[in-house]
C-alpha positions, 0 to 999 in steps of 0.5 A, a space after each residue: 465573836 467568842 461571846 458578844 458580851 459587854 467587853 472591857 479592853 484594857 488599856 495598858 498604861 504604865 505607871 510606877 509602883 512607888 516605894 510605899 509597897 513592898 512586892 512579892 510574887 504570890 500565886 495560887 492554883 485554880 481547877 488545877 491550873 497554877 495563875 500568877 499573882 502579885 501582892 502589894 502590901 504597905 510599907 512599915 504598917 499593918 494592912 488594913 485588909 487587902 483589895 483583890 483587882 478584879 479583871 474586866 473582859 480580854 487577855 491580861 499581862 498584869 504582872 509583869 507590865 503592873 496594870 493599875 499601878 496607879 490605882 494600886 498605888 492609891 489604895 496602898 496609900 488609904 493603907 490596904 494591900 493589893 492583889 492582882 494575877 493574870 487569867 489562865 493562858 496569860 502572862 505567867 499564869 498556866 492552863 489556856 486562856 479561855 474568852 468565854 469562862 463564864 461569869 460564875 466559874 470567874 468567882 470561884 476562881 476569884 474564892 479560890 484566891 482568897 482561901 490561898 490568901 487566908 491559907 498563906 496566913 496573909 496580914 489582914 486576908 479576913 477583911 477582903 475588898 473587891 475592886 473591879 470594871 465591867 465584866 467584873 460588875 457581874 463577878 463580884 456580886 456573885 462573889 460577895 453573895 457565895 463569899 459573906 465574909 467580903 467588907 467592901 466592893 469597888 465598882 467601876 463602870 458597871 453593867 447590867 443583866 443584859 447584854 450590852 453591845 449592842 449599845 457599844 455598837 450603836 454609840 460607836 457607829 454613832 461616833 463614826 457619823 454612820 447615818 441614823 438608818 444605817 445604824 439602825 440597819 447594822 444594829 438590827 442585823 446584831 441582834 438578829 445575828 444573836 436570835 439566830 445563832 441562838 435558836 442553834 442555826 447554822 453559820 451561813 443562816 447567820 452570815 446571810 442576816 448579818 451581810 451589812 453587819 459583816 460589812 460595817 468597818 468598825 464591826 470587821 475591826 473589833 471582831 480580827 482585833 478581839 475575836 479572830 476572823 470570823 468564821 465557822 469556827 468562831 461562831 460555834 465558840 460564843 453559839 455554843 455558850 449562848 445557847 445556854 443562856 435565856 433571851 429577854 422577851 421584851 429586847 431579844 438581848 442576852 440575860 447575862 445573869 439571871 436574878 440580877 436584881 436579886 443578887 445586888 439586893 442581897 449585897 448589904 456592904 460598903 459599895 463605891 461605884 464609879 461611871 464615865 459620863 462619856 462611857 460608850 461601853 456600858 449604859 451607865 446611866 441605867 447600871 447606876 440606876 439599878 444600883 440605886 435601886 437595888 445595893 442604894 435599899 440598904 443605905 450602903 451605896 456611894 456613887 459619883 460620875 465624871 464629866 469627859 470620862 470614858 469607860 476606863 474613867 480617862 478623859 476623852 473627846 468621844 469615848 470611843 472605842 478606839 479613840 485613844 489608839 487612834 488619836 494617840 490620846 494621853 492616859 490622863 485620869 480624870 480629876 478626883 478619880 483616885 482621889 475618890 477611891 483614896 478618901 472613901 477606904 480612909 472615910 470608911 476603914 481609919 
């Protein structure tokens, strides 16, 4: 549990990159720390200006196994470039992958990229596009807010302020056909866990809260194949970060940025935001409501859903969070997906 955040695992699919690109490896230094990129630039055209992907939560080996190829390839294709590395202590990248770098420390690391890619004189680096899932819908906003030279944000399964696994929690015992009480008792028992740890008590204090939680098969699951076992140790890493942060007085749930709202106000660009209706990740319904409430004031906002789409905006039977590793489900976008995302740069940028 090294930070009970809403978390995106990505799943690695594998397309290929068409010959409409030509690639190169660019990398660049963050607090010291050498992180391995790769730029796609169009072929025989000039650039419109260049998308930087931005990573959901987890490890990543984007390079070399070329996530979102066919999400690259779609924006390639609307005539931009692309640029994507992996994190510290993954794939090529140097220094030691860290699950819990905060949000903030995220987009500077993402400012830092773009000064190398305006220090390297790269084609059409002063116009700079972000595209992003999840825990990149809490990056990108900073970013855009300290970085006022952004045109143009690509969000995809956004979040909230708060913390939300909860809901990941509820909706996927839900899924496992947990009875009602049980899955109030298990989700009761998260959140106590998290005012526990909190308040900076001590491991065996949580673990005797927790006992039906600790004994939830979906939740022993995701905590060995994320988190590691958990134990001493593994409380103390997301405890200590935890401690920082301040707890909603209404749900008890983790402020995960505080002055949110303020933030996605302050966004006065082009934003394209994209939900799963079958997303059991993230309450989409109450991100794309804050949305509109707060980027949809300056008229800048476009936002579509998709019928049968999960948290990755695949098609799915449940969304659960492990249902396409476990049903061997096929990677198949959801229809008019990419071309979403292709018509709106050409509507916006041509």
């Amino acid at each position: 549990m090294k930070r009970i955040i809403a978390l995106t695992i990505l799943t690695l699919i594998f397309f290929n990159l068409k010959a409409q690109s030509n690639k190169q490896v660019l990398n660049f230094e963050f607090e010291g720390i050498k992180l391995n990129g790769v730029l796609n630039l169009p072929k025989d055209q000039k650039p419109k200006g260049i998308v930087l992907i931005i990573h959901g939560s987890g490890k990543t080996n984007a390079v070399a196994q070329e996530w979102y190829s066919d999400i690259r390839e779609t924006i390639v294709k609307a005539g931009f470039a692309t640029y994507m590395w992996d994190k510290m202590g993954c794939g090529k990248s140097g220094g030691a992958f860290n699950y819990n770098q905060s949000v903030q420390n995220s987009a500077s690391e993402v400012i830092a990229a773009i000064n190398t890619l305006k220090e390297k004189q790269i084609s059409e680096s002063n116009h700079i596009g972000l595209y992003g899932v999840s825990r990149a819908g809490w990056i990108n906003p900073i970013v855009i807010n300290q970085y006022k030279d952004i045109s143009f944000w690509i969000s995809v399964s956004g979040v909230d302020d708060k913390e939300n696994f909860g809901y990941l929690l509820e909706e996927n015992l839900r899924i496992e056909e947990l009875p009602k009480g049980s899955i109030n008792l298990i989700v009761d028992q998260w959140l106590k866990g998290i005012k526990i740890a909190h308040s900076g008590e001590s491991f065996e204090a949580y673990m005797n809260a927790t006992k039906d939680l600790q004994n939830n098969t979906f939740w022993l699951r995701f905590v060995k194949e994320n988190m590691g076992e958990m134990n001493k140790k593994t409380y103390t890493s997301f405890q200590t970060p935890l401690m920082k942060q301040t707890l909603d007085k209404e749900t008890g749930l983790p402020v995960y940025i505080e002055d949110f709202n303020q933030i996605l106000s302050n966004v006065k660009i082009p934003v394209l935001a994209l939900f799963g209706e079958t997303d059991m990740n993230v309450d989409w319904k109450k991100t794309k409501l804050l949305y509109e409430k707060t980027v949809g004031q300056n008229k800048n906002l476009r936002t579509k859903t998709f019928s049968n789409c999960n948290h990755n905006i695949f098609e799915c039977k449940t969304g659960g969070f492990y249902e396409f590793q476990d049903h061997k489900l096929p990677y198949k976008r959801c229809d008019g997906f990419l071309n979403t995302i292709e018509y709106w740069l050409n509507n916006k940028y041509d």
